[in-house]
C-alpha positions, 0 to 999 in steps of 0.5 A: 111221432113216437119217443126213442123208448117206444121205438126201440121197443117196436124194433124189438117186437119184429121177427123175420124168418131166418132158416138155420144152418150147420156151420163148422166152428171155425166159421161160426164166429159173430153167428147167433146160435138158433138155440142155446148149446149144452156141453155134451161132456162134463168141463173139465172131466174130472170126477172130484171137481164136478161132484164138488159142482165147481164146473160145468155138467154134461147137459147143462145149456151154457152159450146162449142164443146171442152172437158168438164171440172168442169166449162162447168159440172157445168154450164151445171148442173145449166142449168137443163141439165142432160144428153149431147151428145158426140162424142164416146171415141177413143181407141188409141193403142200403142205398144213398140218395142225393138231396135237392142240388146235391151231387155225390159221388163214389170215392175213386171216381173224379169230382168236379168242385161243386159235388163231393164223395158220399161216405155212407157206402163205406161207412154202413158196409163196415157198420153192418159188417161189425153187427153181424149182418150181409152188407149189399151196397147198392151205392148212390141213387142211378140218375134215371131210376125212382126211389120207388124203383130203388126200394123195391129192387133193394127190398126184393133182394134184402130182408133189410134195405137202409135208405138214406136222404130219400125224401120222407113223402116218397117213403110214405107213399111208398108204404102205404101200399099194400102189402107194406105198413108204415110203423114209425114216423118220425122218432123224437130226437133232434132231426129225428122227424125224418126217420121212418121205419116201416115192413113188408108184409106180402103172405100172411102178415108174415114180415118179408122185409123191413125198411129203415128211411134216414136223413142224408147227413152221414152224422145222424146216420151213424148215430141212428144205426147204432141206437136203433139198426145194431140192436134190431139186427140182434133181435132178429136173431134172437140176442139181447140189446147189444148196447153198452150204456154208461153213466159218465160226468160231462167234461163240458157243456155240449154246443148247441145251446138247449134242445127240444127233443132228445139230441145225441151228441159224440162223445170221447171219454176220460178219466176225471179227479177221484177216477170218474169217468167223464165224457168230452162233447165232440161238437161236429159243425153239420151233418155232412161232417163225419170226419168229427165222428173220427176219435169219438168212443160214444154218443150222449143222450141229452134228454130234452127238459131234463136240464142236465147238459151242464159241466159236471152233471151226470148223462147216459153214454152208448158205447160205439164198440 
């Protein structure tokens, strides 16, 4: 089982070939840049400041190769730039899988009372949205058709497929053909032992496609993206980890009593005495239960053994946004 680090540094390791493209400015926002863009004038051209080197020179790289937001769009525009290559949008597929005696369905569609609505085609077409990616919903697992099936329709289509509640021995097998290689199986975390991440590796060793496996619940599902999909989509690209992390004061001890692993747990965060910033344990009753996530601006991660989930006791927060 490989530890949260060690994962985070495999996803950071994969490359895919994202062919480049001149997109005007105006269609250039939440884009990676294929290389980081000099000024082709000086900013602001005006001699005396320029000489006194306050502002930018012509020349000078000044956006670099992460995604571009209103301030790099801007700067860009104030440069005279209208038109910027970028890397290709990866689409990014994901597909929900009902567990043993477990019925979904697609919101809008009638529900008898023993099934209930699958939130993770919503949930991951805004997640992927926000991350710069192609969001392809290919909705709940068709009755008739094999996971296998599914995974290779999914990753024919996408460089990126997300499948979640299939069940990890189909994974493996599925991986363990040729031309595929399973890199990660199981992360240490609380019910991280059925994460699996492995890529397709058809001409060359040159990386085709990557697959990430996750359990069903749409709780862990949202945290693992965020802690491990956000980022992977942004090294594809080119960019830095797009994770902002936070040392808070814990508001209160989280439920659960003590882990064996590291756990994620929600959290909101406040302002304490002398203006700390605390964090407020959301405590969400199963993994089905995303309504719980709603309010919530982070996740803790409480290291196992460490010992510090108490009120009081300072911890690490990943920021949602």
């Amino acid at each position: 089982m490989t530890s949260l680090k060690e994962f985070r540094a495999l996803l950071f390791s994969q490359s895919l070939d994202l062919r480049p493209e001149s997109v005007p400015l105006s269609e250039a926002a939440g884009r990676f840049p294929t290389e980081p863009v000099a000024s082709p004038i000086d900013l602001p051209s005006v001699e005396g400041l320029v000489e006194k080197g306050r502002y930018l020179k012509a020349g000078v790289d000044f956006v670099p190769c992460d995604r571009l937001g209103a301030a790099e769009i801007a700067g860009l525009a104030a440069a005279g730039i209208s038109r910027v290559m970028v890397r290709r949008i990866v689409n990014a597929g994901f597909l929900a899988v009902g567990g043993e005696g477990e019925r979904l369905k697609v919101p809008g569609e009638r529900r008898e009372p023993e099934e209930q609505y699958s939130p993770l085609g919503h949930m991951f077409s805004v997640l992927l949205d926000v991350a710069g990616a192609w969001p392809v919903d290919y909705g709940i697992l068709p009755e008739g058709m094999s996971v296998r099936r599914a995974m290779e329709k999914g990753l024919e289509e996408c460089p990126v497929f997300i499948v979640a509640g299939a069940d990890p021995a189909e994974v493996r097998d599925f991986l363990a053909a040729p031309g595929r290689e399973l890199l990660c199986d199981g992360v240490e975390l609380e019910g991280g032992e059925e994460l699996l991440f492995g890529r397709i590796t058809p001409d060359r060793g040159v990386s085709a496609g990557f697959l990430f496996s996750f359990p069903s619940g749409a709780v862990p599902a949202f945290l693992y993206f965020y802690l491990f999909v956000r980022p992977f989509l942004h090294g594809l690209n080119g960019g830095g980890d797009p994770g902002i992390m936070l040392r808070c004061t814990l508001a209160e001890a989280p439920g659960g009593g003590a882990a064996t692993r590291t756990r994620l747990v929600p959290v909101r965060l406040g302002s304490g005495s002398g203006g700390t910033l605390t964090a407020e344990p959301v405590n969400i009753e199963g993994p089905d239960h995303v309504t719980g996530l709603i309010g919530a601006q982070g996740c803790a991660l409480f290291n196992s053994g460490s010992g510090g989930s108490n009120a009081g006791s300072p911890v690490d927060v990943l920021l949602f946004h």
